[in-house]
N, C-alpha and C positions, 0 to 999 in steps of 0.2 A: 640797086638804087644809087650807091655812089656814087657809079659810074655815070648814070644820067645828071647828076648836080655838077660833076668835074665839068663833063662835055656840056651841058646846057645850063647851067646855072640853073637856081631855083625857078619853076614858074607862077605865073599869076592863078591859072585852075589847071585841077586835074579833075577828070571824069572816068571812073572806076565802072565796073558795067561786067556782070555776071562771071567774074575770074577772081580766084585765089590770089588775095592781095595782104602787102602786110599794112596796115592801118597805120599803125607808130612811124613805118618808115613813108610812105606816101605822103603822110598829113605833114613830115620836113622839109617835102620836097616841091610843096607848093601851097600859097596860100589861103585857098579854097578848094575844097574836095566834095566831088558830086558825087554820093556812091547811087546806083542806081538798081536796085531789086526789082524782081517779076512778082508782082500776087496774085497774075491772073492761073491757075492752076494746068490747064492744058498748055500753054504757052510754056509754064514754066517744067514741064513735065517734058515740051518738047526740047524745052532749051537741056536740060539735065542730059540727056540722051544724045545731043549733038556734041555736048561737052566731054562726054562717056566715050564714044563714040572715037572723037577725033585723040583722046588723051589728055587732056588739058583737066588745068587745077580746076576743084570746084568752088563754086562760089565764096564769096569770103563770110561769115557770119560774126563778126567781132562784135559782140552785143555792151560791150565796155564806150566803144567810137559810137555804136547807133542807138544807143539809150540819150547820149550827150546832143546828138545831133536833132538840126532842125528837120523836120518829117512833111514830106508833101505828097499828096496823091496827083497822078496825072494818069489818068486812064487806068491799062493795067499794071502800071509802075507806080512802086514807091520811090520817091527820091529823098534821101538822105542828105543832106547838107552839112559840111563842118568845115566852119571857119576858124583856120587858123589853130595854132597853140593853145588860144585861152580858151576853145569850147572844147575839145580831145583830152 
């Protein structure tokens, strides 16, 4: 994560989306964060498997950041919102 603040400075959003992410350090590196969960259950059944699959972190579940955060449904996603310092 450093590395991306040296090279690109902070950004305006970040959009986080079914990968092992670290919450503390993401939420520094930009000033709004969309984290984006599956609830639909086969989707999310097939997502786990693609993820298995290819290798890749699993999802992030940091329930510290998404207890804080603002919660919206859109279909079969939830989306997580957190703004900023003061809501993390």
């Amino acid at each position: 994560m450093d590395e991306l603040i040296n090279k690109y400075g902070k950004f305006d959003t970040a959009i986080v989306c079914s990968r092992g992410v670290d919450m503390e350090k993401i939420d520094k590196i930009a000033d709004e964060v969309y984290f984006i969960a599956i609830r639909d259950r086969p989707i999310d059944l097939f997502n786990q498997a693609l993820i298995k699959g290819l290798g890749l972190t699993p999802p992030a579940t940091d329930e510290k950041f998404l207890k804080k955060a603002e919660k919206k449904e859109l279909g079969p996603l939830t989306i997580y919102v957190i703004r900023g310092a003061s809501t993390a």
